[in-house]
N, C-alpha and C positions, 0 to 999 in steps of 0.2 A: 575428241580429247577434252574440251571444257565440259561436255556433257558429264563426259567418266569422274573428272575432278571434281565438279558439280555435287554427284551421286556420293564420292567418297566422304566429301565435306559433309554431309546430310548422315552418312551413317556412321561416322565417330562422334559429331554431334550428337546424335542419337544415345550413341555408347557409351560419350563424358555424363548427359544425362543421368542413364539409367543408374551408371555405377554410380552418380550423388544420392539419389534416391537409396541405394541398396546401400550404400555408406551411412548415411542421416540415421537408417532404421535402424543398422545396428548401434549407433551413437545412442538408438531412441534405446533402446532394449539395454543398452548395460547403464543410461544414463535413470531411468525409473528405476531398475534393482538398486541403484546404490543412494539414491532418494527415497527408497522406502526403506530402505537400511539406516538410511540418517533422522528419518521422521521414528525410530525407535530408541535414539538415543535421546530423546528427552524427554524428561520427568511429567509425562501428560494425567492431565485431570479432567473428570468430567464434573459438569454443576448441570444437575437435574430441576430446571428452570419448569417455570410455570407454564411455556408451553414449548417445552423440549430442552434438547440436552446440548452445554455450550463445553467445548474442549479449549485450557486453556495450561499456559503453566505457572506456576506463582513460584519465586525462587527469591531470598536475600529479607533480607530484614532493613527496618529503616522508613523514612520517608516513602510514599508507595508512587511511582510511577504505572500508570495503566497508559500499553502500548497498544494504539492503536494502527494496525497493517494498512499496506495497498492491495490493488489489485495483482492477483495472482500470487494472495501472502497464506496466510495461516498462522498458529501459536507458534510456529518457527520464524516464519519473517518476522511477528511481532519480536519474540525473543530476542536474534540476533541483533535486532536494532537497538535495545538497550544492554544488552548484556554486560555492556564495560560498566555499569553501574551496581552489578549484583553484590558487589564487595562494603556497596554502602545505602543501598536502597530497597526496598523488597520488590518487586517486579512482578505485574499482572500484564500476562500478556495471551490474551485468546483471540479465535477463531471467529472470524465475523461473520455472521450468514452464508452458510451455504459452503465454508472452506474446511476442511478435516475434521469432517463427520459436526462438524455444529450445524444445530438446525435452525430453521426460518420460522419469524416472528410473522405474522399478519401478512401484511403484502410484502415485507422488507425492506420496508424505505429507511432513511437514514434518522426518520422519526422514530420507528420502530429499532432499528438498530441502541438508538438513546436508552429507551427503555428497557432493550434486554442489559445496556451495559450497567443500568442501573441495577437493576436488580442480582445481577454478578455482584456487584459491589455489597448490597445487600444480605446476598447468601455469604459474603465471606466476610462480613461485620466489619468493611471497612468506610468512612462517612470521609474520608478528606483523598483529593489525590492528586497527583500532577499527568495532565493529559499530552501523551505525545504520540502525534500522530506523522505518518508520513504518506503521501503521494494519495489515494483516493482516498485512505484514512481521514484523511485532512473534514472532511464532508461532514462526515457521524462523529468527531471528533466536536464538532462548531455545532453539529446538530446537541450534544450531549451539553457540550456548554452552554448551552443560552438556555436549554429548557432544564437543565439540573445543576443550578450556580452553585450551590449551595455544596456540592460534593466538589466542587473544582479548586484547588490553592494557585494553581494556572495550566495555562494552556501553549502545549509548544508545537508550531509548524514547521515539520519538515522537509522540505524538498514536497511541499504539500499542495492538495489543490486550493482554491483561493475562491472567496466571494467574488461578487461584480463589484462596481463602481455605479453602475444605475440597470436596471431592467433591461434584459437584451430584448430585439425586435425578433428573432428567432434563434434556433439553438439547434443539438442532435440531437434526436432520440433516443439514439444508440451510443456511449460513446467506448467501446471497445472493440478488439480484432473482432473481423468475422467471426458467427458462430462456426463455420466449418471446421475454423481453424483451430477451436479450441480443444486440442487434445494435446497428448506427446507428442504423435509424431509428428503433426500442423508445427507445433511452434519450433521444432528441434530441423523442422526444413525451413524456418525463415529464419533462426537463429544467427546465420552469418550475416544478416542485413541488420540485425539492431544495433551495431554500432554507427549504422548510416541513419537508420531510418527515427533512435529513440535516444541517440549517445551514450550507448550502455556496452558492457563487453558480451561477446559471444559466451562469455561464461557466465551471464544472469540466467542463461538455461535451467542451468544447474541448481540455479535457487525459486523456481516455480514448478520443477515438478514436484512430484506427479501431479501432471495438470487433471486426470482423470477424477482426480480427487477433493480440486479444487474448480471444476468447469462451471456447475450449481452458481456457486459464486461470483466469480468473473459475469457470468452473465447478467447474475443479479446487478453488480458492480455496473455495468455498460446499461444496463435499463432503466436502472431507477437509484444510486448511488452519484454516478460522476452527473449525472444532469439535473442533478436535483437544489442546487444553490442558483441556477439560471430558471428553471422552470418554475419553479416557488420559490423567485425575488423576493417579493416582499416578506414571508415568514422568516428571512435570514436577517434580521434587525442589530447588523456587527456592532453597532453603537453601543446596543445592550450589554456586549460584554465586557465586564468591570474589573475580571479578573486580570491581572498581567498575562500576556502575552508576548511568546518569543515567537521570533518566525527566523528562520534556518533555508539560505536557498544559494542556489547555484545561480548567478547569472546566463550560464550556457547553456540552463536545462532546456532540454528540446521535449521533454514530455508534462510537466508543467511551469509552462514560461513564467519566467520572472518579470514579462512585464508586467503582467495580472497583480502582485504582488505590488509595485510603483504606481498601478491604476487605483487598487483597494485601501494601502496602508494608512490614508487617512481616517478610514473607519474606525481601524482601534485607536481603542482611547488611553489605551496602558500598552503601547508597544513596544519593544526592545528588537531590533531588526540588523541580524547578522548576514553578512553576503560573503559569495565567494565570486572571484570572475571564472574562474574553471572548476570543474569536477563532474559537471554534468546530474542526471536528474541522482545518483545515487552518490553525489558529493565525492566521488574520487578524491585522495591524497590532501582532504581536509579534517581528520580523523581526531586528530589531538586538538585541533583548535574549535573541533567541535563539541569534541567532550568536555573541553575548557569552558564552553560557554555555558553548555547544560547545566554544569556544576554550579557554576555561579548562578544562574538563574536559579536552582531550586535553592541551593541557602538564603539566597538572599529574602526568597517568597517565602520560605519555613515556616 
């Protein structure tokens, strides 16, 4: 009798399995159709750069914010994340190495990421801007600032990654999911743990596919991107920047802690530093007091 029960347990087990898998993939298959249906509704542009070609979108007029993405972003996460500003600002918002069809500079480190965003700026004759960056953005964002001050009216962190406080004794290598993982279906089968695992909802799915499209990237992101303020300490000289800076963060964020931010913020030397106690790393139900702040920050730096 315990054997028989035993064996039943083991093959509905089995069964709940299989059917999550067989569930997840169709999740995966109508979740990419309507991700590639939404990556054609915006205004995409290419800039035929000196060593390849960067997809991004320019929209509004005004004061010019250039949006710098996370990982697993593109000209869409960039965009979405300023958008509420299009009504008064003109908005540059591209694809960082390796994410919807933009291509890779040198090695693409976040040195090299600086200079293709200069020269973006460049090809599109604009010499002043307001930098905002969010979550691995944060890196090539500090990378852009210190080595091109002279294009920067300031600099804003979002829910961003963060300098050290002093030279760490060691670091990751790597700092992103598994490469196996990185596809549709990989991340549309862990998708129900990143409210455990990242404090994000099961519906940020939705906002990184198609990951196929964006893999190149990400892993660029995990290799030489997120590790690159700890690994080349010294090159990140946060003193140096002179420009204002805003920093924007969640105290709850579990994907870049806030404490890093209470470890570094004496670095800057012009900082303005807004917090939330909840919303997690994508500031949940702080929308208006975020946009509140933005505002003020750029008139004020005009």
């Amino acid at each position: 009798m315990v054997k028989r029960i035993i064996k039943w347990f083991f093959i509905v087990l089995l069964g709940i399995i299989i059917l999550y898998f067989l569930i997840q993939g169709i999740l995966c298959i109508i979740g990419i159709n309507k991700a590639n249906k939404k990556l054609k509704s915006y205004n995409v542009k290419t800039a035929n750069l000196s060593y390849g070609e960067m997809t991004y979108v320019d929209e509004g007029e005004g004061e010019v914010i250039l949006s710098v993405h996370g990982i697993f972003g593109g000209y869409d996460q960039a965009y979405e994340t300023v958008k509420d500003w299009k009504n008064t600002h003109r908005l540059i918002a591209p694809s960082r190495f390796g994410y919807l069809d933009s291509s890779v500079k040198g090695d693409g480190s976040p040195k090299e990421q600086a200079k293709a965003y200069k020269e973006l700026l460049d090809y599109l004759g604009i010499d002043k801007v307001f930098v905002l960056a969010t979550s691995a953005g944060g890196t090539p964002a500090i990378r852009f600032s210190l080595d091109y001050p002279e294009y920067v009216k300031g600099l804003i962190l979002y829910c961003s990654a963060m300098p050290l406080a002093s030279k760490p004794e060691k670091y990751l290598s790597y700092q992103a999911p598994p490469k196996p993982l990185i596809n549709d279906y990989g991340m549309q089968l862990i998708s129900p743990l990143m409210p455990v695992m990242m404090g994000m909802p099961i519906s940020t799915i939705k906002t990184i596919m198609p990951v196929y499209k964006r893999k190149d990237g990400v892993i660029l992101d995990g290799s030489l991107t997120n590790p690159d303020m700890e690994k080349n300490f010294l090159e990140y000289v946060i003193e140096d920047l002179t420009m204002p800076v805003l920093i924007i963060h969640s105290k709850d964020d579990n994907v870049a802690s806030y404490e890093k931010v209470e470890n570094v913020k004496h670095r800057f030397s012009n900082l303005t530093l807004v917090t939330f106690p909840t919303g997690g790393h994508m500031m949940i139900g702080n929308g208006e007091a975020i946009k509140e702040a933005v505002s003020s920050f750029i008139t004020l730096n005009s």
